[in-house]
C-alpha positions as CSV (number, residue, x, y, z in Angstrom):
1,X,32.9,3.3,70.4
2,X,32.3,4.2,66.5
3,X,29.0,2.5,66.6
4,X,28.2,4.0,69.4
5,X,28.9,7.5,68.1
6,X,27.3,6.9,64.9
7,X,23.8,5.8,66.8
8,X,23.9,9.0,68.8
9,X,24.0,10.8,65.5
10,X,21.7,8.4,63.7
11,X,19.3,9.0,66.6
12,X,19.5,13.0,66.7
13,X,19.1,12.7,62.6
14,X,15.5,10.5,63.3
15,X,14.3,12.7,66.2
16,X,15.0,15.7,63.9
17,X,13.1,14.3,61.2
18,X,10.2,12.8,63.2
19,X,9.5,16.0,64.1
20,X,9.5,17.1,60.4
21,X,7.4,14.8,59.5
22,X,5.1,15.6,62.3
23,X,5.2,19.2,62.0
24,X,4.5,18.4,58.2
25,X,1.3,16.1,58.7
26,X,-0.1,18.5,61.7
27,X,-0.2,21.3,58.7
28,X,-2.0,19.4,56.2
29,X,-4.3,17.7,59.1
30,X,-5.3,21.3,59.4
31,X,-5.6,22.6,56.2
32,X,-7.7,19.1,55.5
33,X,-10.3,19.9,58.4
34,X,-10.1,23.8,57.9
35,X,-12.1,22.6,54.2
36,X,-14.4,20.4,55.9
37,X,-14.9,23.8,58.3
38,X,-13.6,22.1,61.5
39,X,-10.3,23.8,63.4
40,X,-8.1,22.4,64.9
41,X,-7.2,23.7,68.5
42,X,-3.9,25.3,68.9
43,X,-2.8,23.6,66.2
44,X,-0.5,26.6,64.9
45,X,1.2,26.2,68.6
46,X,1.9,22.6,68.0
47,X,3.4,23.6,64.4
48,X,5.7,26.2,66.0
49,X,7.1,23.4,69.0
50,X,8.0,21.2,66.5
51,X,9.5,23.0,63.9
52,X,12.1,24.2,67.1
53,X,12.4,20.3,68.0
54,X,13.3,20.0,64.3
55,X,16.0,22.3,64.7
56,X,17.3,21.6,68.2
57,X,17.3,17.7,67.4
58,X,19.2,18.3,64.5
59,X,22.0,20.7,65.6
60,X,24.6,17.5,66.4
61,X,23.7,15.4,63.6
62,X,24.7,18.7,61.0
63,X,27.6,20.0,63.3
64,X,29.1,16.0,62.8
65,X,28.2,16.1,58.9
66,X,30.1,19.9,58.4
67,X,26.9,21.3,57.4
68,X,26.8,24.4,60.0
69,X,27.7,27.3,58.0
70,X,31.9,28.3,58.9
71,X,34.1,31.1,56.6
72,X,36.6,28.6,55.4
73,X,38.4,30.4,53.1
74,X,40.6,31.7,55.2
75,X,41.2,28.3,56.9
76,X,41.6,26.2,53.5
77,X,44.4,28.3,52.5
78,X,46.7,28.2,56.0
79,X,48.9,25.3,56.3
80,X,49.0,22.2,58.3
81,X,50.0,23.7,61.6
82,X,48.4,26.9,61.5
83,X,45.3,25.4,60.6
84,X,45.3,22.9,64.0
85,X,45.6,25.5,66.0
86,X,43.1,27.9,64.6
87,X,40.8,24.7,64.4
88,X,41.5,23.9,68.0
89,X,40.9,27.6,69.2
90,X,37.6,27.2,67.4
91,X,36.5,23.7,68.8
92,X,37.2,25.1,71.9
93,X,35.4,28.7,71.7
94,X,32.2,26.4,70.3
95,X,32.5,24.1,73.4
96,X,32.1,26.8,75.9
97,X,29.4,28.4,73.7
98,X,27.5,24.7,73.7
99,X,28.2,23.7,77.2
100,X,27.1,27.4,78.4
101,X,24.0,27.2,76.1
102,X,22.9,23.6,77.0
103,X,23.6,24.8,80.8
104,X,20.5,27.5,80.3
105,X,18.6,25.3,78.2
106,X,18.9,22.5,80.8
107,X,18.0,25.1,83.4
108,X,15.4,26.8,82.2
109,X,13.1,23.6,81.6
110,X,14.2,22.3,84.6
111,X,12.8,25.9,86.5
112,X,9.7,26.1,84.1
113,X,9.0,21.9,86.0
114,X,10.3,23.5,89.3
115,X,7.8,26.2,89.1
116,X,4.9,24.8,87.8
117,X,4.9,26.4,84.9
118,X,2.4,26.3,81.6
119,X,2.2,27.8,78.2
120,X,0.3,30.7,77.0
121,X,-1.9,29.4,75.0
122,X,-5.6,28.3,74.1
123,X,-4.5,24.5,74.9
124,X,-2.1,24.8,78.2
125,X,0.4,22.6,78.6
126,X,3.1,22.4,81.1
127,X,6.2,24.8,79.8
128,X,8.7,21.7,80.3
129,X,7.0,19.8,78.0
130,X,7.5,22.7,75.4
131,X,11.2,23.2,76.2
132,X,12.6,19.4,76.8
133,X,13.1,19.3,72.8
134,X,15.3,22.3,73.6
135,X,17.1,21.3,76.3
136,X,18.0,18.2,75.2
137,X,19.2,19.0,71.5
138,X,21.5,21.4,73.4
139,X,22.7,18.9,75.0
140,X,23.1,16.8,72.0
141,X,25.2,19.3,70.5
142,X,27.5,19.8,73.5
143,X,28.1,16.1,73.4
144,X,28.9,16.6,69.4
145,X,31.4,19.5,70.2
146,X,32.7,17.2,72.8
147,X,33.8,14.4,70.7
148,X,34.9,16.8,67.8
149,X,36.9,19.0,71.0
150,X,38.3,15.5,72.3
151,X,39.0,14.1,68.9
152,X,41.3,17.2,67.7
153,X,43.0,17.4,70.9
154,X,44.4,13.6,70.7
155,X,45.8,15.1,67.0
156,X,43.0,13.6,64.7
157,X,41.0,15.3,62.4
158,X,37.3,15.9,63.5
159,X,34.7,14.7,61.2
160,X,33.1,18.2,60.8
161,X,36.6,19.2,58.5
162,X,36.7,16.0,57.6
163,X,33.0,16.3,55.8
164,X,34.1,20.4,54.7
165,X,37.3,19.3,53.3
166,X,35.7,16.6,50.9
167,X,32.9,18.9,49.9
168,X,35.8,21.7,48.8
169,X,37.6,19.2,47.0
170,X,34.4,18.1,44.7
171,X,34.3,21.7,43.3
């Protein structure tokens, strides 16, 4: 089950990335043929839908590592107990956040495929297309929260304070 877990993370690390890189060659494709006085067509639009990927991709592989931003100062200096429960509390507040944010996510791309729906702009594209990188990052993270939710109620230490608590003792 391990291995399993550390593939899904592995693989929301490489989508995030992928899209990084993609994002990053798109942008010097263009600058390349905006020299040679050619323009790429909605290029900037392309840019824009993968940087979001980027960031939707990578939202379980960071909340796993500890690298979302939490106040921990409060929660470094409460004891053992205290701190389980307050950790608990906020596992739980960020699984009905993820879980009701994937829901909409989910929903919305599923409506915009429903309904036909296309982008805005110069080159139009179905709207699902645009949003699925959305959708299923969200869903990535509510499967993150998950384990970290599941893993701290069977009285284990979720990897997210795991990965804090190392970096605080390094300083």
């Amino acid at each position: 089950m391990q291995t399993l877990k550390r593939y899904f993370y592995q693989c929301s690390l490489i989508l995030s990335g992928s899209c990084l890189v993609m994002m990053a060659l798109l942008i010097l494709l263009q600058i390349g043929a905006r020299t040679l006085g050619v323009v790429i067509p909605s290029s900037e639009d392309f840019a824009g839908w993968l940087l979001s990927a980027t960031v939707f991709f990578g939202l379980a592989y960071t909340f796993n590592s500890g690298g979302h931003i939490r106040v921990t100062i409060l929660l470094t200096r409460l004891g053992g107990v205290k701190r389980r429960y307050i950790e608990n509390f906020n596992v739980t507040a960020a699984l009905l956040i993820s879980g009701y944010m994937m829901f909409y996510c989910l929903y919305t791309a599923y409506e915009s495929y429903d309904y036909q729906d296309v982008t805005d702009t110069y080159l139009v594209m179905p709207l699902w297309l645009v949003q699925a990188p959305m959708a299923l990052g969200t869903l990535f993270l509510f499967l993150a929260v998950f384990d970290s939710f599941c893993t701290a109620l069977s009285g284990k230490t979720p990897n997210y304070i795991t990965h804090e608590d190392s970096l605080g003792n390094q300083e």
